[in-house]
C-alpha positions in Angstrom: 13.2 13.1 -15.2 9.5 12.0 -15.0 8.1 9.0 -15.2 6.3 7.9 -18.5 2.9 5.9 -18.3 2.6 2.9 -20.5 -1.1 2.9 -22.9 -2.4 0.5 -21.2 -1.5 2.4 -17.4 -2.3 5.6 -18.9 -5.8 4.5 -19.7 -6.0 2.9 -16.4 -4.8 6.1 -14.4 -7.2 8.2 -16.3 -10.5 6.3 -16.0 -9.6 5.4 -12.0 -9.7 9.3 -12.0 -13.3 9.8 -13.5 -14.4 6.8 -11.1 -13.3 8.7 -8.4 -14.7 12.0 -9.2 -17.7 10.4 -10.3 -18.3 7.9 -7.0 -16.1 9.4 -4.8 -15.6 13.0 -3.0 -13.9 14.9 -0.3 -17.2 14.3 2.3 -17.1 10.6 1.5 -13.6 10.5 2.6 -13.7 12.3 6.0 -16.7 9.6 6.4 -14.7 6.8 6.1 -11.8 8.5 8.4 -14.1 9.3 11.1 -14.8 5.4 10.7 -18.4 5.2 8.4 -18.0 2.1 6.1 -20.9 2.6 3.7 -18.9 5.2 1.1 -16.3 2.6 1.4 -18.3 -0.6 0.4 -20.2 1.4 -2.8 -16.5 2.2 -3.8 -15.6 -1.2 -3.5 -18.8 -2.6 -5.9 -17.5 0.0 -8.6 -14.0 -1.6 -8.8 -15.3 -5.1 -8.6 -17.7 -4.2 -11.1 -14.6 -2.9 -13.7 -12.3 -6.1 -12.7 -10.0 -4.4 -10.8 -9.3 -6.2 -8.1 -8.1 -9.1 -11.2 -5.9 -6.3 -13.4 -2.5 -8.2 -13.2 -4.3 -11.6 -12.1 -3.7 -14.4 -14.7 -6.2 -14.4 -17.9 -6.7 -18.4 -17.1 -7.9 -17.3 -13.9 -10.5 -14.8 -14.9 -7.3 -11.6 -15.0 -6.6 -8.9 -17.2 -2.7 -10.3 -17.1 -1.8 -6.6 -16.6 1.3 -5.7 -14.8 2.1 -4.3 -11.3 2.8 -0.6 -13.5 -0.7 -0.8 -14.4 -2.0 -1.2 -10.6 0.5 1.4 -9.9 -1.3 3.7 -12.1 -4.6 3.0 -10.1 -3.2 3.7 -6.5 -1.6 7.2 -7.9 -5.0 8.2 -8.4 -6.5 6.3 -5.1 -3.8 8.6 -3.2 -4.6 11.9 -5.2 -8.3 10.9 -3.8 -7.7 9.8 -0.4 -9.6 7.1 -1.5 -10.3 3.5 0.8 -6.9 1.1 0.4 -9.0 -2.4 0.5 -7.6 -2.9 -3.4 -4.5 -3.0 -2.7 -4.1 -5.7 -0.2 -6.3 -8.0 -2.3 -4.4 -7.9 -5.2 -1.7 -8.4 -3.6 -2.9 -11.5 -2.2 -4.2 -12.2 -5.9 -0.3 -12.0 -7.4 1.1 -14.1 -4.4 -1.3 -16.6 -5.2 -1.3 -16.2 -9.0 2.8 -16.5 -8.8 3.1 -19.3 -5.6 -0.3 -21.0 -5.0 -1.2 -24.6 -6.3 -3.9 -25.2 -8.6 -6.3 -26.0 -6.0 -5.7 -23.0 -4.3 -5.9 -20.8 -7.2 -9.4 -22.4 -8.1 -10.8 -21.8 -4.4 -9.4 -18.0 -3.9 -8.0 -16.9 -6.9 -11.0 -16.8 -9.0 -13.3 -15.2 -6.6 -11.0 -12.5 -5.6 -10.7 -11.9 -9.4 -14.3 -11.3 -9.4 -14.2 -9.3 -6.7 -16.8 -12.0 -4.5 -13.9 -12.5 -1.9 -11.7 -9.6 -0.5 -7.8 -10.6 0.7 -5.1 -9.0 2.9 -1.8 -10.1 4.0 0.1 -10.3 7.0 3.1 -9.5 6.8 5.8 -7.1 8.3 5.2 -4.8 11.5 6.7 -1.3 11.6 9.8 -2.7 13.8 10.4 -5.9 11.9 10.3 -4.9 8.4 14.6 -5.7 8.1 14.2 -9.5 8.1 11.5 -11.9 6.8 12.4 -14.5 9.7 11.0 -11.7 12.0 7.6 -12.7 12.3 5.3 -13.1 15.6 3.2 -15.9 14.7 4.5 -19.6 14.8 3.0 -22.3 13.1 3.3 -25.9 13.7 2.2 -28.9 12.0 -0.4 -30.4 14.3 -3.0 -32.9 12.0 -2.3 -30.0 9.6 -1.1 -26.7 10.8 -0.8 -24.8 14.6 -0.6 -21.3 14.2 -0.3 -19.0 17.5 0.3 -15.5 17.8 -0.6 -12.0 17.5 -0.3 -9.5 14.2 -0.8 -5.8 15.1 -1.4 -3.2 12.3 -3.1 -5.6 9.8 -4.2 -3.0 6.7 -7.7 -4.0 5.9 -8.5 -7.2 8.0 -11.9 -5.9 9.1 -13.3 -6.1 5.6 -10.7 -9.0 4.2 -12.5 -12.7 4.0 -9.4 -14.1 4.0 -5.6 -13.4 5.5 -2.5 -14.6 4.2 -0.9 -14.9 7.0 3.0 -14.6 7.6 4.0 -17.6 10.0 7.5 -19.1 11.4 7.6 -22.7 11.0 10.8 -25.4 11.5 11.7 -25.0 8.1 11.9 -21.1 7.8 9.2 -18.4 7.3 6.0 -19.7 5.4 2.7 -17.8 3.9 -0.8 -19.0 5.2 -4.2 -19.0 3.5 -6.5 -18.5 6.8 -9.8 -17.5 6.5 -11.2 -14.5 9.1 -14.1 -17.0 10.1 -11.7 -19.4 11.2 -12.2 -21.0 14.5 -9.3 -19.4 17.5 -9.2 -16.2 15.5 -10.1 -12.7 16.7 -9.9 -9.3 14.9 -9.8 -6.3 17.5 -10.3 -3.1 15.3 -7.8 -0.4 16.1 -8.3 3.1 15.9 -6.1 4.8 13.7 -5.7 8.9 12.3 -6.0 7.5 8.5 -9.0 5.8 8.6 -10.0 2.3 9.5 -9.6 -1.2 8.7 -6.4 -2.0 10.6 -7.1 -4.6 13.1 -5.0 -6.6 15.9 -4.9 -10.0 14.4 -4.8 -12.5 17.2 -4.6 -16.4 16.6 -5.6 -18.3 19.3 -4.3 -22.3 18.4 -6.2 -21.4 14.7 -6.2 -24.7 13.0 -6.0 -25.1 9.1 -5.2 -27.6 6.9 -1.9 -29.0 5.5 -2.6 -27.4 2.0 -3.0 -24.2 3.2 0.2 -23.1 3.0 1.4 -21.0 0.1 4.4 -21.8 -2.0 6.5 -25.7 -2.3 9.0 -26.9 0.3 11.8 -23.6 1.1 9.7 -21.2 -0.9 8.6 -19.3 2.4 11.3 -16.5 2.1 10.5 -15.7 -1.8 6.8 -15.9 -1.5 7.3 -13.5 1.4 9.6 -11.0 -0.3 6.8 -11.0 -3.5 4.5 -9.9 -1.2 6.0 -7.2 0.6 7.8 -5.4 -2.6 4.2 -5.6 -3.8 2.7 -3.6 -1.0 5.4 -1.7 -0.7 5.5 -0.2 -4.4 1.6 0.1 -4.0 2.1 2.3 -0.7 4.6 4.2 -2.6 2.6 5.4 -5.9 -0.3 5.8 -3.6 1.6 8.5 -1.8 3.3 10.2 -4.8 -0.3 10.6 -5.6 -1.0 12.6 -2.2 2.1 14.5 -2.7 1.1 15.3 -6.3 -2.9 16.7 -5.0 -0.9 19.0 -2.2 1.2 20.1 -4.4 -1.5 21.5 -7.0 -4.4 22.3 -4.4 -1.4 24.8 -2.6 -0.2 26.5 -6.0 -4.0 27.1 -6.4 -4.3 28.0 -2.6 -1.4 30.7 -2.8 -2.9 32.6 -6.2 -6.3 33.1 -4.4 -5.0 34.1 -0.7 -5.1 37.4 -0.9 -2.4 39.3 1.7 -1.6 43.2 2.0 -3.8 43.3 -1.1 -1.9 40.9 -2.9 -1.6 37.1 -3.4 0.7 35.3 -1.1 1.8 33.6 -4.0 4.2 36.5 -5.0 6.2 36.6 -2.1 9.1 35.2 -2.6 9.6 33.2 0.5 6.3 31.9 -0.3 7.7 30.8 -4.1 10.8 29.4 -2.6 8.7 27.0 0.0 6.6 25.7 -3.2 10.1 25.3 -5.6 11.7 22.9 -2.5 7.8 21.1 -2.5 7.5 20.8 -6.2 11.6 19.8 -6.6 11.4 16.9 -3.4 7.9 15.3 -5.0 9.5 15.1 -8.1 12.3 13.1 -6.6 10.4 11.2 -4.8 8.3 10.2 -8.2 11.4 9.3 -9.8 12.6 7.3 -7.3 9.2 5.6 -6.5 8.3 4.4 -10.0 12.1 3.4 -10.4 11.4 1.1 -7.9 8.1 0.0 -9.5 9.1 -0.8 -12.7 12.5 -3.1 -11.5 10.2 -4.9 -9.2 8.0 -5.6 -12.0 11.0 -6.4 -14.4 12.1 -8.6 -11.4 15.8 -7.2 -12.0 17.6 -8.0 -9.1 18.6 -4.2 -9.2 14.9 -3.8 -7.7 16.1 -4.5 -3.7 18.2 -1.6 -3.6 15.6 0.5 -5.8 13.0 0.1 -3.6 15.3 0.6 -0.3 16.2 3.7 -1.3 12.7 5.1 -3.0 11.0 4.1 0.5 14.1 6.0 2.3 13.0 8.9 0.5 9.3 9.0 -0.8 7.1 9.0 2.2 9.2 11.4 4.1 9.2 13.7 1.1 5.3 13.9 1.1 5.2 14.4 4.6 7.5 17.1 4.8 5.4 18.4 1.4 1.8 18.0 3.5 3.6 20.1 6.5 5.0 23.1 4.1 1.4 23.0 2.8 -0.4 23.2 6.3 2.4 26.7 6.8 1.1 28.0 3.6 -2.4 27.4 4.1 -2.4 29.2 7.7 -5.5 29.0 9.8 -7.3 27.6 6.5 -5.4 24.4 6.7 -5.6 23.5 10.2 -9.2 23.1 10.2 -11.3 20.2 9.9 -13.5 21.5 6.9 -10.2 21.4 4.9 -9.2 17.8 3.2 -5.5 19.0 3.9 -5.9 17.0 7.2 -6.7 13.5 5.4 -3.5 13.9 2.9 -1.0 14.4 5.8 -2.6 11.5 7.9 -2.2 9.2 4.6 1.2 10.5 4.2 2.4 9.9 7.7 0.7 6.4 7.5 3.4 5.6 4.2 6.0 7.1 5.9 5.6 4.6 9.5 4.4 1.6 7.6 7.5 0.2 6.4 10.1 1.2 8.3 12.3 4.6 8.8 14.4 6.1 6.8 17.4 4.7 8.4 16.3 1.6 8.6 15.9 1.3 4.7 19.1 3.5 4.3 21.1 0.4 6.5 19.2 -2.0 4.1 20.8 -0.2 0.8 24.3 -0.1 2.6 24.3 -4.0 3.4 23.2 -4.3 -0.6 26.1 -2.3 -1.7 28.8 -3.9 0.6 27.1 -7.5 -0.3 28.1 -6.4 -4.3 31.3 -5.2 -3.8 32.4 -8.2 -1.2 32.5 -5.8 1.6 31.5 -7.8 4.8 
């Protein structure tokens, strides 16, 4: 079974690809992994440019009312590239706002992420709390508006983002914040990672903002929360379906041209039978990934369980697929004037982000035995 693109993400999934291979390349990557921003920002012009960070924003709002499939389509090909992840956190932050934020709200951020003027990120789960949304580090309290103290590690993009939505407890539950990186009590710390920059230490210091800051009506806290993350999460996972798909094809090409005992290595059988488990794991783990995609953009309540077991599965898969690919490649893909190195970084990244295996396993299990009255 393979996935089948709509027009409109077709379209989208090829002309992200010419972007890319007309503004991006392998050299402009390795840049921006050893921690050079300027390859980076050009990219991010480009995209604002075409609308992009607006593609499933509202059309009252300046959006193309496109769907999360469509963005999906994009992040394929940002993975296939190794290319810079700022898009996906702001739109994020653009459908959390688009689905849960007030008018006024919408008319201060909304519009000028759309336009691609303000860049977003959210806040939300860290690798060892992704199980529960009460789970969260930083408290908020109403104060003459609101209190919020803490510390966020592992923040994807906050050293470019103007803004953070912030994941905060409060009395009433877990709540979404709007709090800008030029706030007063905040500090980003940079932290130097193997896939690249722009994660950041997010630490908030007594950072005061106002009463209408806070995303979503009275109780909405655990939905907006759960929008956000099934978001990111189906993002991460096309985004590494397209690294598993560019290691796949770049080590089928590798093993016809390696010439050994005056043959390729690509006829030796052991050699076949690593690229048949490669080729028959990555298609799993597109099935199961775009699965996931397309109930979460339904919003069937099947999606939970979809996307619990895709993320069980997915990242793992391309991992294992950018280690079988480093064996094949011998001496050729341990060195640094390869690109091998960028797609296992990016595919370890997916795999840590949100959560283990087991972890996401457990979640599927309590899913099950909640539907069958199992307790």
């Amino acid at each position: 079974m393979r996935f089948t693109h709509t027009e409109m993400s077709a379209d989208l999934r090829d002309a992200t690809r010419k972007l890319l291979t007309r503004e991006w390349s392998v050299d402009a990557a390795k840049r921006s992994a050893a921690g050079e921003n300027d390859d980076a920002e050009k990219l991010w012009k480009h995209f604002a440019s075409l609308g992009w960070p607006g593609i499933a924003a509202p059309s009252a709002y300046g959006g193309g009312s496109g769907s999360l499939l469509d963005l999906a389509a994009v992040a394929e090909e940002m993975g296939r590239a190794v290319a810079p992840t700022q898009l996906y956190s702001t739109v994020v932050a653009a459908e959390v706002l688009g689905a849960f934020g007030t008018k006024d709200q919408k008319d201060a951020y909304l519009r000028t992420i759309v336009d691609g003027s303000l860049r977003a990120t959210v806040a939300l789960d860290e690798p060892a709390l992704t199980a529960q949304p009460d789970d969260v580090p930083v408290r908020a309290v109403r104060n003459g508006g609101w209190l919020l103290t803490g510390t966020r590690w592992f923040v994807a993009e906050a050293v470019s983002a103007d803004v953070i939505l912030m994941a905060a407890a409060t009395s009433g539950g877990p709540a979404l914040f709007i709090v800008p990186t030029q706030t007063d009590g905040l500090t980003l710390t940079p932290l130097a990672t193997t896939s690249g920059p722009g994660q950041a230490v997010v630490t908030l210091s007594g950072v005061r903002i106002g009463e209408d800051q806070i995303v979503g009506s009275k109780g909405a806290g655990p939905a907006v929360l759960r929008r956000a993350r099934e978001w990111a999460q189906c993002l991460q996972l096309a985004d590494v379906v397209g690294v598993g798909a560019y290691v796949l094809e770049k080590t089928v090409a590798y093993v016809k041209q390696r010439i050994a005992f005056g043959v390729p290595i690509g006829s030796f059988q052991a050699v076949q039978h690593h690229l048949a488990n490669m080729s028959t794991e990555l298609d799993c783990a597109e099935m199961l990934a775009f699965e996931a995609i397309e109930l979460v953009d339904r919003r069937d309540p099947a999606a939970t369980i979809a996307l619990a077991r895709a993320q069980s599965f997915a990242p793992a898969a391309v991992k294992r697929a950018t280690l079988t690919a480093h064996q094949l490649h011998g001496g050729a893909g341990e060195v640094l004037e390869d690109d091998l190195y960028l797609y296992s970084n990016r595919a370890k990244r997916a795999e840590l982000t949100w959560g283990t295996p087991p972890e996401h396993l457990a979640r599927v299990a309590e899913e099950l035995a909640a539907e069958a009255g199992v307790s």
